[in-house]
C-alpha positions in Angstrom: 216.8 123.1 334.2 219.6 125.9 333.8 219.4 128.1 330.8 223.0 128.7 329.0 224.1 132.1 327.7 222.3 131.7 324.5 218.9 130.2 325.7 218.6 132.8 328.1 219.2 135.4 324.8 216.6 133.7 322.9 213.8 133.8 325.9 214.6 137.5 326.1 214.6 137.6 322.6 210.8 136.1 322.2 209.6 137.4 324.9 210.4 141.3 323.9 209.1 140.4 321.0 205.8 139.7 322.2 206.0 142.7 324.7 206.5 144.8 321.8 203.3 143.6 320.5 201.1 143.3 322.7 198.5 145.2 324.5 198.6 144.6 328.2 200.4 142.4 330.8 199.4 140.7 333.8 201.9 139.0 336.0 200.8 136.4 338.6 202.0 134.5 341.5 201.4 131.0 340.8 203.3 128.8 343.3 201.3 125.6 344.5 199.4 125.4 340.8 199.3 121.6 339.6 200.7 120.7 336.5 197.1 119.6 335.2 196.2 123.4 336.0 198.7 125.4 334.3 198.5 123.1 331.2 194.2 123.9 331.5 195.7 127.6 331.4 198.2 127.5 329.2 196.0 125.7 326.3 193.1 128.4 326.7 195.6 131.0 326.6 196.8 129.6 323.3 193.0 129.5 322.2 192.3 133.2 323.6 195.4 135.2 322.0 197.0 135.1 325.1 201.2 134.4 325.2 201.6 132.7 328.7 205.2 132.3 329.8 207.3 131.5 332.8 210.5 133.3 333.4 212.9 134.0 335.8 212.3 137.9 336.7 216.1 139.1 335.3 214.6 137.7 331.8 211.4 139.5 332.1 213.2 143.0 333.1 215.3 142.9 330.4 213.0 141.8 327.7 210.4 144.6 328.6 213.0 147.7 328.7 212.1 149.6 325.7 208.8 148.7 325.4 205.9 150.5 327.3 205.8 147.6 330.1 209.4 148.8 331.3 207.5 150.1 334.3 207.0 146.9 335.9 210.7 146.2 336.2 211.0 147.2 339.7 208.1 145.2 340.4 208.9 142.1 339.3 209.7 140.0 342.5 209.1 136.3 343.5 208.1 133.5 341.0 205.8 135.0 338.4 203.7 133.9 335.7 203.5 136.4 332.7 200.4 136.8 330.6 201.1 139.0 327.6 197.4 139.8 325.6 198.7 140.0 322.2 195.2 140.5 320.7 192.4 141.8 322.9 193.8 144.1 325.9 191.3 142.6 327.9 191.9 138.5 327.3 195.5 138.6 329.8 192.7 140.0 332.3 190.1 137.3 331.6 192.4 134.1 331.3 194.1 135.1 335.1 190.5 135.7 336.3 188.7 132.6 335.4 191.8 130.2 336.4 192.2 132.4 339.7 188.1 131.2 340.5 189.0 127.7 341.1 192.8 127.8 342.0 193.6 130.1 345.2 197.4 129.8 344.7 196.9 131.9 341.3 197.0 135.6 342.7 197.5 138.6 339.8 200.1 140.5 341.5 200.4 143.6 338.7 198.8 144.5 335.6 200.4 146.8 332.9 198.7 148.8 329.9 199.7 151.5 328.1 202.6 151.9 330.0 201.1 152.2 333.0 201.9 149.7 335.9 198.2 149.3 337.8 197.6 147.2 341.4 196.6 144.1 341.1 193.3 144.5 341.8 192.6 146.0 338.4 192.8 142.5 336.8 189.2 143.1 337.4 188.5 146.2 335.3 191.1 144.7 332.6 189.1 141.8 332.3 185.9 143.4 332.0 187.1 145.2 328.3 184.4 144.2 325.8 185.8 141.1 323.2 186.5 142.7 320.0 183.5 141.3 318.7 181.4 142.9 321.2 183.3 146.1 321.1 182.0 146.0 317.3 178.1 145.3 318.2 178.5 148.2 320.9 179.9 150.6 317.8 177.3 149.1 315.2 174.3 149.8 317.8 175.9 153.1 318.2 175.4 153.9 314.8 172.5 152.4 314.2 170.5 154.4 316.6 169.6 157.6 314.8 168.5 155.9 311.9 166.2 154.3 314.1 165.3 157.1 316.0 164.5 159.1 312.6 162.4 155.9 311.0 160.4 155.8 314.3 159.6 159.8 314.1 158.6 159.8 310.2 156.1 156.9 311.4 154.8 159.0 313.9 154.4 161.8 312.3 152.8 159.4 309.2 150.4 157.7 311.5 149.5 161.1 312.8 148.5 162.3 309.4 145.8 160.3 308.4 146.9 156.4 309.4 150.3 156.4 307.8 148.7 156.1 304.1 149.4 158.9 301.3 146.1 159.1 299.1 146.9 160.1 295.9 144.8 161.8 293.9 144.3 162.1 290.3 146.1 165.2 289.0 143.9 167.8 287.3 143.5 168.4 284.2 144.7 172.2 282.9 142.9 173.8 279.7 145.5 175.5 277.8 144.8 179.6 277.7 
């Protein structure tokens, strides 16, 4: 279906908003995906923070300029499938690489963070980004660690001492002079 004037404004419109968001892009070929497929995708995208769209290329170029994934403009040939990560960098990268397992027609053609435009091939590295939730246990484990470290050396040095156990002793008495 053709897009009038002011549809096409408003698909730029959303879609530079989200790009002004979000935290990476990946952009896929997806010609030959079923129907039943890119609805599987598009639901788990929804689920995962991810904003899937289709759009014709002009609408994408002109939606990203002014945001940091302007350098994919020139890039942006043949029918592509956006994937904008709006809250994890990493869940654009994850979402493409679990639907591009069982579907050989879905091929990640660029991926874009931090205004950098990055082969294809890096959907891999984007994907393997720690959740937010794990980034947290990494940090918490992190900190963590020399408290540990110090508990387990004032047992040791405890246990060397006479089996870990303080005696105390009665105090003595002093006779006043």
């Amino acid at each position: 279906m053709a897009l009038n004037l002011s549809q096409k404004q408003e698909v730029v419109a959303e879609l530079a908003e989200v790009a002004a968001k979000a935290h990476s892009l990946v952009a896929a070929e997806y010609a030959g995906t079923t129907v039943a497929q890119m609805t599987a995708m598009r639901k788990k995208a929804r689920e995962s923070g991810v904003y899937l769209r289709v759009v014709k290329n002009t609408l994408a170029s002109r939606a990203v300029a002014g945001t940091e994934f302007e350098v994919v403009k020139d890039a942006l040939v043949g029918p592509l499938l956006y994937a904008f990560s709006t809250e994890e960098p990493g869940a654009a990268g994850r979402l493409i690489k679990e639907f591009a397992k069982d579907n050989d027609k879905l091929k990640a053609k660029l991926v874009s963070v931090e205004g950098k435009l990055l082969p294809a091939a890096h959907v891999d590295v984007l994907a393997s980004l720690p959740t937010r939730e794990q980034a947290l246990a990494m940090l918490a484990r992190v900190l963590a660690e020399p408290a540990t470290m110090f508990a387990r050396v004032v047992k040791a040095v405890a246990d060397k001492q006479g089996g870990g156990e303080v005696a105390a002793e009665a105090p003595a008495e002093v006779e006043p002079a």
